[in-house]
C-alpha positions as CSV (number, residue, x, y, z in Angstrom):
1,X,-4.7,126.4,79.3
2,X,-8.4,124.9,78.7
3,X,-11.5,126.6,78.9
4,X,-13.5,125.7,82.0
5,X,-17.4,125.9,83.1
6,X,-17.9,128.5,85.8
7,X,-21.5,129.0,85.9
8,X,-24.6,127.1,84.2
9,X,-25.4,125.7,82.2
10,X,-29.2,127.1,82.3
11,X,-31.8,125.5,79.9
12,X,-33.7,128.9,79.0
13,X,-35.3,128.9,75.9
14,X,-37.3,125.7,74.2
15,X,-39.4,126.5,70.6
16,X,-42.9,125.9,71.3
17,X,-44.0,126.6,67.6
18,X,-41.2,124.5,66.1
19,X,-40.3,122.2,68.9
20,X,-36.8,122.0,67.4
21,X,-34.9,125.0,68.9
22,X,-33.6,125.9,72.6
23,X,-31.0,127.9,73.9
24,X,-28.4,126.6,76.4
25,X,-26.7,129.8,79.1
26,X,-23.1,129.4,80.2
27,X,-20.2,131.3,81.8
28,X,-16.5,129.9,81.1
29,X,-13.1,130.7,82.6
30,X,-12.0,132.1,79.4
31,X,-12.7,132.9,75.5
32,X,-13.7,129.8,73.8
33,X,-16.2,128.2,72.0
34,X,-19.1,126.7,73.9
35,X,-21.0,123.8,72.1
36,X,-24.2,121.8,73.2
37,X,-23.9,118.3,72.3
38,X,-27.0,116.3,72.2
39,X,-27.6,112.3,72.0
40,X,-30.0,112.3,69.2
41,X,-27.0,114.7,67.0
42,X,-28.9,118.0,68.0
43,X,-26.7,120.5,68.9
44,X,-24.8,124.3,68.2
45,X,-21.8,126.1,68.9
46,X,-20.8,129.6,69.4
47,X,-17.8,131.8,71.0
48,X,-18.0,133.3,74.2
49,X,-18.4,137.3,74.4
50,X,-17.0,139.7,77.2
51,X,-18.4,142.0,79.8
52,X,-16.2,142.7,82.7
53,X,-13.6,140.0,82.1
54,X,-16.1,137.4,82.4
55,X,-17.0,135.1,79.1
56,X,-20.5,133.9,78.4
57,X,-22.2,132.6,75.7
58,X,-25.7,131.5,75.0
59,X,-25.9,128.6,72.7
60,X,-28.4,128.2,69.6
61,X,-29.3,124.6,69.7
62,X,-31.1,123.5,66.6
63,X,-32.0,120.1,65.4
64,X,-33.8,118.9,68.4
65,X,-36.9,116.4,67.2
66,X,-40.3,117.4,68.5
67,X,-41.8,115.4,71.3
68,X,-39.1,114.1,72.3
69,X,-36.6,114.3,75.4
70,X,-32.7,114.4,74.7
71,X,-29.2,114.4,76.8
72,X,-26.5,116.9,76.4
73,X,-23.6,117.6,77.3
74,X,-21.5,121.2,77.4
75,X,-18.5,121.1,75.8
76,X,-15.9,124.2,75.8
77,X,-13.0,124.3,73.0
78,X,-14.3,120.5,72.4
79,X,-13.7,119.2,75.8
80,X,-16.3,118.2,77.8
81,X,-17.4,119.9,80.9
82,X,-20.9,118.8,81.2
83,X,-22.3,116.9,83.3
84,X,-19.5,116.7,86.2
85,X,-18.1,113.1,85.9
86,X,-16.9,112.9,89.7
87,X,-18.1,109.7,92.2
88,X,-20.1,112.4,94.4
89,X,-22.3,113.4,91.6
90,X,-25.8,112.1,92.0
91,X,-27.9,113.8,89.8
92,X,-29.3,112.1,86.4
93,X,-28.2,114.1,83.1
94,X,-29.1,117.2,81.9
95,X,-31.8,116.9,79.2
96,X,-33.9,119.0,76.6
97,X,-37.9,118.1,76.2
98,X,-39.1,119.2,72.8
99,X,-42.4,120.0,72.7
100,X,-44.3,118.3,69.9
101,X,-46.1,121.0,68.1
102,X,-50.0,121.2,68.3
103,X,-49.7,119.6,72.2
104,X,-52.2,121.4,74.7
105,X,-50.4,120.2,77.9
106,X,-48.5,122.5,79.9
107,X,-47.3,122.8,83.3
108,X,-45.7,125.6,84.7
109,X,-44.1,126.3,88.1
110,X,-43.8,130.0,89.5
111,X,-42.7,132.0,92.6
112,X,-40.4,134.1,93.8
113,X,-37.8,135.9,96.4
114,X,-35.1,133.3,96.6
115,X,-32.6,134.1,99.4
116,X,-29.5,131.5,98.6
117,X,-29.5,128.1,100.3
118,X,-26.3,127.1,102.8
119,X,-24.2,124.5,101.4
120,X,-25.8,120.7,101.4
121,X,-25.8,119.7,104.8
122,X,-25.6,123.4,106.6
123,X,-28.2,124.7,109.0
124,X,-30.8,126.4,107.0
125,X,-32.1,130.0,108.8
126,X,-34.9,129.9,106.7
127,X,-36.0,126.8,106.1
128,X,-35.7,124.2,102.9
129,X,-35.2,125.7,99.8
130,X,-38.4,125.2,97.7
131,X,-36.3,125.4,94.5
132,X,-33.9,123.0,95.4
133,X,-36.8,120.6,97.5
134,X,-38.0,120.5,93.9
135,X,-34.4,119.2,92.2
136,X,-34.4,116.5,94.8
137,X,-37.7,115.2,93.9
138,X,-37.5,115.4,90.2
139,X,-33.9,113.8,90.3
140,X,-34.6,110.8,92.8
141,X,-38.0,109.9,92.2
142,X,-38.8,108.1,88.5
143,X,-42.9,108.9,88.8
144,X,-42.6,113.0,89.5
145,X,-43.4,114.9,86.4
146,X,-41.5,118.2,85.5
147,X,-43.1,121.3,85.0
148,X,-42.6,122.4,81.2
149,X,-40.9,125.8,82.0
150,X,-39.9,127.5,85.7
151,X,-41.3,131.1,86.0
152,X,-38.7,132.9,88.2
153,X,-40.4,136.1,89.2
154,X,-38.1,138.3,90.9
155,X,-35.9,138.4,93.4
156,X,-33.6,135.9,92.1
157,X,-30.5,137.6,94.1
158,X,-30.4,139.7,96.7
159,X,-27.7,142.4,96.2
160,X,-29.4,144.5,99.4
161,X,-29.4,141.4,101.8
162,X,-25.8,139.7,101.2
163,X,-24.9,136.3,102.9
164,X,-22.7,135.9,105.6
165,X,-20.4,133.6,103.5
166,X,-20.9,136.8,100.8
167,X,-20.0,139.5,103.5
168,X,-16.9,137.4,104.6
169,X,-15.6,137.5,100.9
170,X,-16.8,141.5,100.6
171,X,-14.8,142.1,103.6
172,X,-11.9,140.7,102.0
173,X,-11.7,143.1,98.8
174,X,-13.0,146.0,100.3
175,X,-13.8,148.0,103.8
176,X,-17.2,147.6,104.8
177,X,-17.3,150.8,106.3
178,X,-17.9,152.4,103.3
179,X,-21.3,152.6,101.6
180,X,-23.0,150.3,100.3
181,X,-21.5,148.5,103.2
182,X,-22.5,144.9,103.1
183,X,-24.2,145.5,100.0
184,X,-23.4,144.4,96.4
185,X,-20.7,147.7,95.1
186,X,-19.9,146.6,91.3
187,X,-20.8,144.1,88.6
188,X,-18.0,141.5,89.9
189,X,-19.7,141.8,93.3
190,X,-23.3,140.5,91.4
191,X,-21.5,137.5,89.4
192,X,-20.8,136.7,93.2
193,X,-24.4,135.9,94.2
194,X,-25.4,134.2,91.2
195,X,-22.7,131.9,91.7
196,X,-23.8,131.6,95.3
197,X,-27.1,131.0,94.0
198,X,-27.2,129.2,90.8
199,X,-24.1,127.0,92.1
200,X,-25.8,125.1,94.6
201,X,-25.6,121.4,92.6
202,X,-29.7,121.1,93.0
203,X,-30.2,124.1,91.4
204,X,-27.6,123.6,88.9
205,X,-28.9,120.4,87.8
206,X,-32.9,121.5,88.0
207,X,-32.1,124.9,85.7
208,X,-29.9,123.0,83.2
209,X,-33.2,120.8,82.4
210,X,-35.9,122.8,83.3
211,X,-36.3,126.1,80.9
212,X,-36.8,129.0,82.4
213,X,-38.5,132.4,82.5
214,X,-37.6,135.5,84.7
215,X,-38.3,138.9,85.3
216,X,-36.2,141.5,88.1
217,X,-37.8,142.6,91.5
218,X,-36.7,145.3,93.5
219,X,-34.2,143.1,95.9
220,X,-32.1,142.2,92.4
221,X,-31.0,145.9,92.6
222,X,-32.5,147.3,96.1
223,X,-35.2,147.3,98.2
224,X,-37.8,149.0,97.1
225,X,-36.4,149.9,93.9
226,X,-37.8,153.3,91.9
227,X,-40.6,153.8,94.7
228,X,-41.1,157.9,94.1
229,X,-38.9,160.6,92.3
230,X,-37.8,161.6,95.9
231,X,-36.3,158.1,96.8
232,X,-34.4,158.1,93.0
233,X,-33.5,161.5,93.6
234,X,-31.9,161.0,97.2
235,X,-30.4,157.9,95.6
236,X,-29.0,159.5,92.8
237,X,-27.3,162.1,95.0
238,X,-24.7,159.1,96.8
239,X,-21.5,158.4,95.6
240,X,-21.8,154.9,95.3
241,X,-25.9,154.7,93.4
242,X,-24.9,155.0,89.5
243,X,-22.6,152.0,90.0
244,X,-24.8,149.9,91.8
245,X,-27.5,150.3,89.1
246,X,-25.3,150.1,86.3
247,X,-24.2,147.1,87.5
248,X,-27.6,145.7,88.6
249,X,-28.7,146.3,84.9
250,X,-25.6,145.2,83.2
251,X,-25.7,141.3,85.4
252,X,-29.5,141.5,85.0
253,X,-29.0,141.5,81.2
254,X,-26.2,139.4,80.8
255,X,-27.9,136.1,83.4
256,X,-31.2,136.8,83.1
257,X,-32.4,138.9,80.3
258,X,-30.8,137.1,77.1
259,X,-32.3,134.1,77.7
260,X,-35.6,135.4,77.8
261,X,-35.2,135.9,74.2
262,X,-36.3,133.5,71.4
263,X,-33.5,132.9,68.9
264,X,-35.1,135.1,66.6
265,X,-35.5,137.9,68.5
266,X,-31.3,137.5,69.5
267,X,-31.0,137.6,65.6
268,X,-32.3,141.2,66.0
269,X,-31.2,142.6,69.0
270,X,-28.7,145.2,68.0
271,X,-27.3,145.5,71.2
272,X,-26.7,141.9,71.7
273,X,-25.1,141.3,67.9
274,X,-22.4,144.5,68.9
275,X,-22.0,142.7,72.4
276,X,-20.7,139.7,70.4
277,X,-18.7,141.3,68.1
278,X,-17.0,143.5,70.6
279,X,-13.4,142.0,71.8
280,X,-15.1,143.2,74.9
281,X,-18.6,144.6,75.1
282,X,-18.3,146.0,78.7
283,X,-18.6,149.4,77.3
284,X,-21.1,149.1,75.0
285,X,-23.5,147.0,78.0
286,X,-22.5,150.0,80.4
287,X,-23.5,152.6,78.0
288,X,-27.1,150.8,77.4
289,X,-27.4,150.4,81.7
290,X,-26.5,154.6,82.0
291,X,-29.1,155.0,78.7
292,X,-31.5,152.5,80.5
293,X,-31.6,154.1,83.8
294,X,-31.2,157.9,82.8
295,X,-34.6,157.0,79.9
296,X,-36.4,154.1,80.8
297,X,-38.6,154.2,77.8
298,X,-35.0,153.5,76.1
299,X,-35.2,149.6,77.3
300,X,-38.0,147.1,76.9
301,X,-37.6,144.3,79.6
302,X,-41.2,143.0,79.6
303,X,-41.4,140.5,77.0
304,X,-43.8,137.7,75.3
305,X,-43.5,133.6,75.4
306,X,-46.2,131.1,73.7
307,X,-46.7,128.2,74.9
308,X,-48.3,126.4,72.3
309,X,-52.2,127.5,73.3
310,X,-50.9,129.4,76.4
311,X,-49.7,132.9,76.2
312,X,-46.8,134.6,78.8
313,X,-46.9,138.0,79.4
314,X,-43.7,139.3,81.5
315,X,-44.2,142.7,82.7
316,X,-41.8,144.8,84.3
317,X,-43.0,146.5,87.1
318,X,-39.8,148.4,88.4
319,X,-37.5,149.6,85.7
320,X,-39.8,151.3,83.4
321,X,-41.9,153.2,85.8
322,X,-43.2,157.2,85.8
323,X,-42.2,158.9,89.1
324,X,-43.3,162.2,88.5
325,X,-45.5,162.9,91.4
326,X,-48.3,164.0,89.1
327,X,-48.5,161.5,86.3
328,X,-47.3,158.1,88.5
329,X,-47.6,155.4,86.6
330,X,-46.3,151.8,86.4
331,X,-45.8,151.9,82.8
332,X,-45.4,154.8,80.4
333,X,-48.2,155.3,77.5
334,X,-46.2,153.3,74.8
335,X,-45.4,150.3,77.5
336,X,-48.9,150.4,78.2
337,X,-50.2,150.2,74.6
338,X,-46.9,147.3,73.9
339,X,-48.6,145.4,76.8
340,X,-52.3,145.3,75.4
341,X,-51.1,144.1,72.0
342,X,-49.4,141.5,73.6
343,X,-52.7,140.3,75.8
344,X,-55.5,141.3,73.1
345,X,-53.5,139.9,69.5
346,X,-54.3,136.5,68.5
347,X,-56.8,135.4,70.9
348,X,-58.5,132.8,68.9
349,X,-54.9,131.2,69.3
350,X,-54.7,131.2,73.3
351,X,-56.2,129.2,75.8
352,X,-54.3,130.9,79.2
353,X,-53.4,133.9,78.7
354,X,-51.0,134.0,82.1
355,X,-49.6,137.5,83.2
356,X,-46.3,137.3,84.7
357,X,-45.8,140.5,86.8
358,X,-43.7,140.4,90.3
359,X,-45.7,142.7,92.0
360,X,-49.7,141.0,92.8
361,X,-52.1,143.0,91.4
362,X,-54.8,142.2,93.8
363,X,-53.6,142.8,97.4
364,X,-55.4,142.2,100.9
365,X,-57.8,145.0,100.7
366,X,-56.9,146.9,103.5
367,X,-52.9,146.9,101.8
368,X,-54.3,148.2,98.8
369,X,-56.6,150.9,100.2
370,X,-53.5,152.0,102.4
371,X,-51.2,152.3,99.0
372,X,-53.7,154.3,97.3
373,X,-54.2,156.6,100.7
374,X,-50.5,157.1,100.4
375,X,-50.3,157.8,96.9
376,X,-52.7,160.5,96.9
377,X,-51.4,162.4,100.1
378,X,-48.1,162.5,98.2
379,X,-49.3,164.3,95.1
380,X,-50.9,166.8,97.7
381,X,-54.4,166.1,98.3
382,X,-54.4,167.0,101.8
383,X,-51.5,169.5,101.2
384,X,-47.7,169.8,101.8
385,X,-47.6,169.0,105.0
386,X,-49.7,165.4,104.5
387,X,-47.1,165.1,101.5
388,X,-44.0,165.1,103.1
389,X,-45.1,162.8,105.8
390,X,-46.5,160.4,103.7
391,X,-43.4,160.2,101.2
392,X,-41.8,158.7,104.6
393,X,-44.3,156.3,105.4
394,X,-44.3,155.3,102.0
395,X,-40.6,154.3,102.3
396,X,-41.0,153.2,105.6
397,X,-43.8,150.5,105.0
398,X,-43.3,149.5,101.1
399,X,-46.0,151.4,99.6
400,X,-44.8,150.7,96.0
401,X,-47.0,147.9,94.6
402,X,-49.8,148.2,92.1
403,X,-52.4,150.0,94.5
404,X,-49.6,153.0,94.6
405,X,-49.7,153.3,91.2
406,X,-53.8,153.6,91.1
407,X,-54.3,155.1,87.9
408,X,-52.2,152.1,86.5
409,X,-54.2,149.4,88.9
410,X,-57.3,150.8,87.2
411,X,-55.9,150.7,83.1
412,X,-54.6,146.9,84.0
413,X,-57.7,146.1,85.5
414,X,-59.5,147.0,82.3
415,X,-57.2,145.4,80.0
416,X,-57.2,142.3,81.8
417,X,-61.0,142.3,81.0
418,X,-61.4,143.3,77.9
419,X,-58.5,140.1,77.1
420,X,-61.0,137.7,79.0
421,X,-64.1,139.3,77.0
422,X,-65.7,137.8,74.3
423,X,-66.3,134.6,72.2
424,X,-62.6,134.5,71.8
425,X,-61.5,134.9,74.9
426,X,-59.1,132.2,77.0
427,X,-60.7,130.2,79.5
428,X,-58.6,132.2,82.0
429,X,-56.4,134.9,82.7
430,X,-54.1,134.6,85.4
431,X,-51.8,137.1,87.3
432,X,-48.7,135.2,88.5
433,X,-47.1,137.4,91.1
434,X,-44.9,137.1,94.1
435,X,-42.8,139.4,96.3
436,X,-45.0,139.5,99.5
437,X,-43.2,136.6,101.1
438,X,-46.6,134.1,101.3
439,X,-49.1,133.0,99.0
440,X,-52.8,133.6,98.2
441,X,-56.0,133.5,95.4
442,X,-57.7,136.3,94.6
443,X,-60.2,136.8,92.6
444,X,-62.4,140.0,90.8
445,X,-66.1,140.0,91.7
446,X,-67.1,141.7,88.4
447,X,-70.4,144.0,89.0
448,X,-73.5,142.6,87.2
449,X,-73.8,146.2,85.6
450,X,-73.8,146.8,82.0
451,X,-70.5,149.1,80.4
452,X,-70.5,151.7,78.0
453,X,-69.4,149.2,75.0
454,X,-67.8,150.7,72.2
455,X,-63.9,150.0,71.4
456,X,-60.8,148.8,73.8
457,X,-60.2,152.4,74.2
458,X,-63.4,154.3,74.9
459,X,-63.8,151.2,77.8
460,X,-60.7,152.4,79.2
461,X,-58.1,150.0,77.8
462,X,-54.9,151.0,76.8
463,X,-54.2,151.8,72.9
464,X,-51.7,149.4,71.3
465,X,-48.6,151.5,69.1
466,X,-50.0,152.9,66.2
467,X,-46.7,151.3,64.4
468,X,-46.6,147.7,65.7
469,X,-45.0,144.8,64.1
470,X,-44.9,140.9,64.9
471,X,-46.1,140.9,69.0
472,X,-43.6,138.4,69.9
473,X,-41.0,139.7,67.7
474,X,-41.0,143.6,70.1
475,X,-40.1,141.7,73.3
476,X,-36.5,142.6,72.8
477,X,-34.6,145.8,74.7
478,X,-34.7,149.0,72.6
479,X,-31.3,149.6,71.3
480,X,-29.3,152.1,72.4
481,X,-29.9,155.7,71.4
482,X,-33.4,155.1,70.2
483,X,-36.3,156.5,72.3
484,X,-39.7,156.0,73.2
485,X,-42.7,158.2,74.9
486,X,-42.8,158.5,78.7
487,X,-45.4,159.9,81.1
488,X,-48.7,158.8,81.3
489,X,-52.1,160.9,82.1
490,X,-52.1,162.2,85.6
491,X,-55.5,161.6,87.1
492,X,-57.0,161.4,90.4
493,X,-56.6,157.4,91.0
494,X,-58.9,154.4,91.7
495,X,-58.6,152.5,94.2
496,X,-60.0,149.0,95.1
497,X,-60.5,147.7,98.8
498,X,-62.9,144.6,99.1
499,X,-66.5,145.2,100.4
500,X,-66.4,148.6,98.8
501,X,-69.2,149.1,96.2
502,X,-67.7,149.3,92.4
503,X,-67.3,152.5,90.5
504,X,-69.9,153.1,88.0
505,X,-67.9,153.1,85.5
506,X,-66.4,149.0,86.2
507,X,-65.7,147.1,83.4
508,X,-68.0,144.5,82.0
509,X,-67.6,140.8,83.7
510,X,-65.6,138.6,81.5
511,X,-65.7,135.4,79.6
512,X,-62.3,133.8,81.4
513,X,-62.0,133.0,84.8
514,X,-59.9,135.8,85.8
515,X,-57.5,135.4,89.1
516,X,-55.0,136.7,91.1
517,X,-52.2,134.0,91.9
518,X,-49.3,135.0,94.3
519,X,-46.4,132.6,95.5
520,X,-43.9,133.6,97.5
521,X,-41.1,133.1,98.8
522,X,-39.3,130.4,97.1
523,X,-36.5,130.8,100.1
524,X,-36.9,133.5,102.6
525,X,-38.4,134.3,105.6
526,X,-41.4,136.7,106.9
527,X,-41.4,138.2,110.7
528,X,-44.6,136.6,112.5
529,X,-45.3,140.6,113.2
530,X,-45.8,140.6,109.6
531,X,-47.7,137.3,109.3
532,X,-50.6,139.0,111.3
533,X,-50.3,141.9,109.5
534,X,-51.2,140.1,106.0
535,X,-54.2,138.0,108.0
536,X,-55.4,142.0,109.2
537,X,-54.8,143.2,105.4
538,X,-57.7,140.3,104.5
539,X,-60.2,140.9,107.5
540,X,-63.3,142.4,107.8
541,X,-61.7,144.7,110.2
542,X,-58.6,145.5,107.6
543,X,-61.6,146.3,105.1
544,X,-62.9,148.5,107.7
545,X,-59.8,150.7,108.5
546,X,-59.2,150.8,104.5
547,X,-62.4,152.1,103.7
548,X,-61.2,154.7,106.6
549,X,-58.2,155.6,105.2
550,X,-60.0,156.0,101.2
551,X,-62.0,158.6,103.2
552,X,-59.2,160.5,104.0
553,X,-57.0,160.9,101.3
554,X,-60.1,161.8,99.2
555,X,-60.1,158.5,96.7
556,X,-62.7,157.1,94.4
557,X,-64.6,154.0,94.8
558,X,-62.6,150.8,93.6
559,X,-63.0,150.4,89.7
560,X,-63.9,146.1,91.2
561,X,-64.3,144.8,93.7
562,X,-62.4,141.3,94.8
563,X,-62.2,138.9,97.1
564,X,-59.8,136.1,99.0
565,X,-60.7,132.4,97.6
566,X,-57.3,130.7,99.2
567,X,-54.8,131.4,101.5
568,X,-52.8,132.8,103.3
569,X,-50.3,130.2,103.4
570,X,-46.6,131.0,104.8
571,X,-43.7,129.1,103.7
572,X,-41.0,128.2,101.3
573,X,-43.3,127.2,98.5
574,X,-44.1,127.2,94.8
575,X,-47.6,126.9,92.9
576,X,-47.8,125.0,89.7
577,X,-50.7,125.5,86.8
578,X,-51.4,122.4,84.6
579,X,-52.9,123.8,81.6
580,X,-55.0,120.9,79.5
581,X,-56.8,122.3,76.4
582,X,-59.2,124.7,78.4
583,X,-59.1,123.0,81.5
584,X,-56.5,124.4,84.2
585,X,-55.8,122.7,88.0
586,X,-53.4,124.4,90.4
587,X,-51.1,123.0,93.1
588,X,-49.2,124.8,96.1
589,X,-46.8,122.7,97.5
590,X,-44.7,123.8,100.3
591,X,-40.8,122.7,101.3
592,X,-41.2,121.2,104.8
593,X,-39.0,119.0,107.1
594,X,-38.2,117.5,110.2
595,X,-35.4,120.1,111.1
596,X,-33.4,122.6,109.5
597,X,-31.2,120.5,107.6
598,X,-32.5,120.7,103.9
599,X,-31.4,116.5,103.1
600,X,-34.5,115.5,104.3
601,X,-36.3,118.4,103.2
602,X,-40.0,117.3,100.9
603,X,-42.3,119.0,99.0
604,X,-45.9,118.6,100.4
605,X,-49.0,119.8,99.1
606,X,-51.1,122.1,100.7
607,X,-53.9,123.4,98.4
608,X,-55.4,121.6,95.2
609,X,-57.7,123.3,92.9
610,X,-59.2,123.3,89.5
611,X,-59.9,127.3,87.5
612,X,-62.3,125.8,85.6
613,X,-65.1,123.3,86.7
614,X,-67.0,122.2,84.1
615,X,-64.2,122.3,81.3
């Protein structure tokens, strides 16, 4: 029988150094070998590998000419099986752009939380898909321009929140009855929402030409993922936990992680080279999830992309975190110091530094200051009583982000200044963040105080690894069996609520423009309830209750102080940053229609802006 294409293909990785590399995702029926074709005679092969019966392969393409844009086609045991070749097909062909090396253009689209669209011509409960607005317009309209690379950042499935097309087909292989329920069980249960999701022919067509970037949220495995060491705990002690996040790890790596991953950094990746030497690597994947999830220092999911003159930071904000009530921290001490290489290295070579991170890291004030309440009342400061209450309430109402972490909030505060400080410095750093289903600007007011100087370190930043190698070259998983430290310093936190005079101890204003940009949801919904909630978080009234609640739970002054500059805006919607030399202008645009029906769904934009007047 021959080999056919079940899933992809997904443009991930183009060479921004070289401009003559890329990496091309698929998923076939069955073992074969997958080759990218290309017009101009670029191309690469390689056989499929195995993880749970299902055969991928991510294909090396080399030869591609820089500054130049090429057609491909997939082809499986040397048939064709890309682009479909059926009358009904109305989308242009798939294509790789190789950036000329040198070029100081970019644009790049983000968001995030993308529930999966009906099928074309269905109702839509949530409105058009932003994602697949964005396919319609790039594929029928000859003038748009497409962004450079599509920042996915988090949230790409929902195994918490199924379909009711996806609970239809649960019910059919198991009871429902039985936890998780309606929920994603198993790792064939996850390849059944990324086909739901990555399936829909817009979407197909956009991420086969578009290359791509992504990074897990907490809805890829649950809502609310790692919030304390009580919720893991609780979760831990169900029958039907260590599958789900096994599972969740194992799909995560397999679709998403690889191709995050230059070629040179697959080259190295021990895990992936005994993947694809396995006659089935199921085992070896599972025993990496069950090392991942029982040592998080064990796995490295953030990772590092140039972009010519503009550097990507991904950080993972939910697998990798420190629970321990006493030493909570986003990140453990060798994370930390990993992540302030990456931003601090090279800066004479960066333009944008852009921080990819799914969590915001500036919230509406009176969000924050209630995070940071929380936080301390759990680690006791109003005593055991206040504790146990407030670990509820902190499941209850989502109090996981940045703000709950505030000794963290406080380090990545520093370290984003001390990477926009100085004659070197990018003209801006930007936090690209989603997960709060709508979108805003924030922005630091940096006090007009002088610091205390001295090195990264004494100004609070975090230390890089004493042992370091090539900064691009780490942003690979750790390989099984290895180990890194865990735990960070457990201090009394920070916390930051607009209006609220800095610490004395704030950072130094920077060089860059530094700013806070969240976009969210790609496709999803938000309660109205909750609408006036975020427009209460952002108030002078909010500010008011939050400087209330600091009181109570006995927290320091804000380490900055910052401020709304745009938004709220609610909708299906994506922002997009164009990058020129030192110059950067941003763009919300926002899917809107006359009805439900996504067909006549259009992207509209809502708010235009430049970062850097002047430049």
């Amino acid at each position: 029988m021959t080999a056919g294409l079940r899933l992809g293909p997904l443009l991930r990785y183009v060479d921004w150094e070289r401009g003559d590399r890329a990496t091309v995702w698929v998923e076939a029926d069955r073992p074969c070998t997958a080759r990218v074709r290309c017009a101009d005679g670029a191309g690469g092969s390689t056989r499929t590998f195995q993880i749970a019966g299902h055969h991928y392969a991510l294909v090396p393409v080399t030869g591609l000419t820089p500054g130049t844009t090429t057609p491909y086609e997939v082809l499986l045991d040397d048939r064709p099986v890309w682009p479909p070749t059926g009358p009904d097909y109305r989308y242009p062909a798939s294509t790789i752009t190789a950036p000329r090396p040198g070029g100081t253009e970019l644009r790049v689209s983000f968001g995030s939380c993308r529930w999966a669209a009906p099928p074309a011509g269905g109702k839509d409960p949530v409105g058009p898909d932003a994602l697949d607005t964005l396919a319609t317009r790039l594929a029928t309209d000859p003038d748009a321009v497409r962004p450079d690379v599509l920042l996915l950042l988090g949230d790409q499935v929902y195994a918490d929140e199924t379909s009711k097309a996806t609970r239809r087909w649960l019910t059919a292989r198991r009871d429902l009855r039985e936890e998780p329920g309606a929920q994603v069980a198993d790792y064939e249960e996850y390849t059944h929402l990324y086909y739901e999701s990555w399936l829909d022919p817009g979407v197909r067509w956009l991420l086969s030409t578009v290359p791509s970037c992504m990074i897990f949220d907490d809805h890829d495995v649950i809502d609310d993922w790692n919030t304390s060491d009580s919720w893991l705990a609780d979760m831990r002690r169900t029958g039907w936990w260590r599958e789900r996040i096994l599972s969740g790890l194992m799909s995560y790596w397999v679709h998403q992680h690889l191709g995050n991953l230059s070629p040179d950094e697959l080259d190295s990746d021990p895990l992936y080279a005994a993947v694809r030497a396995a006659p089935d690597g199921t085992e070896l994947l599972r025993r990496f999830a069950a090392e991942a999830d029982a040592d998080p220092a064990r796995a490295r999911w953030s990772y590092r992309r140039d972009f010519g003159r503009t550097r990507l930071v991904m950080i993972d904000t939910r697998a990798g975190r420190v629970l321990e009530e006493q030493q909570r921290a986003m990140h453990d001490q060798e994370e930390e110091g990993w992540l302030a290489q990456q931003m601090l290295a090279d800066r004479d070579r960066c333009d944008h530094l852009l921080v990819g991170a799914s969590l915001p890291w500036l919230l509406a004030p009176m969000m924050h200051a209630a995070e940071t309440w929380n936080a301390a009342l759990c680690r006791g400061e109003r005593g055991a009583g206040w504790a146990r209450l407030s670990e509820r309430v902190r499941r209850g109402a989502d109090l996981e982000h940045w703000s709950a972490f505030p000794d963290s909030f406080e380090r990545l505060t520093r370290l984003l200044a001390e990477a926009g400080r100085g004659p070197d410095a990018p003209a801006t750093v930007c936090v690209l963040s989603g997960d709060v289903h709508h979108a805003y600007v924030a922005e630091p007011e940096w006090p007009e105080i002088t610091g205390s100087g001295g090195t990264p370190e004494e100004r609070g930043v975090p230390a890089a690894p004493a042992t370091a190698g090539d900064p691009a070259a780490s942003a690979t998983p750790t390989a099984p069996g290895t180990s890194g430290t865990s735990g960070t310093s457990g201090t009394s936190g920070t916390s930051g609520t607009s209006g609220t005079p800095a610490a004395p101890d704030a950072p130094d204003a920077p060089d860059a423009r530094v700013v806070q940009l969240t976009c969210s949801p790609v496709h999803n919904r938000i309660p109205r309830v909750l609408r006036v909630g975020f427009r209460l978080g952002w108030s002078r009234v909010g500010r008011w209750l939050g400087h209330g609640l600091l009181r109570h739970g006995r927290s320091e002054r804000p380490v900055v102080d910052w401020r709304r500059t745009g938004g709220p805006w609610f909708g299906n919607q994506l922002m997009t940053l164009t990058l020129r030399g030192r110059s950067a202008e941003l763009r919300l645009e926002q899917a809107a229609g006359r009805g439900r029906d996504r067909s006549d769904a259009e992207l509209r934009t809502v708010h235009e802006r430049t970062l850097t007047p002047g430049r």
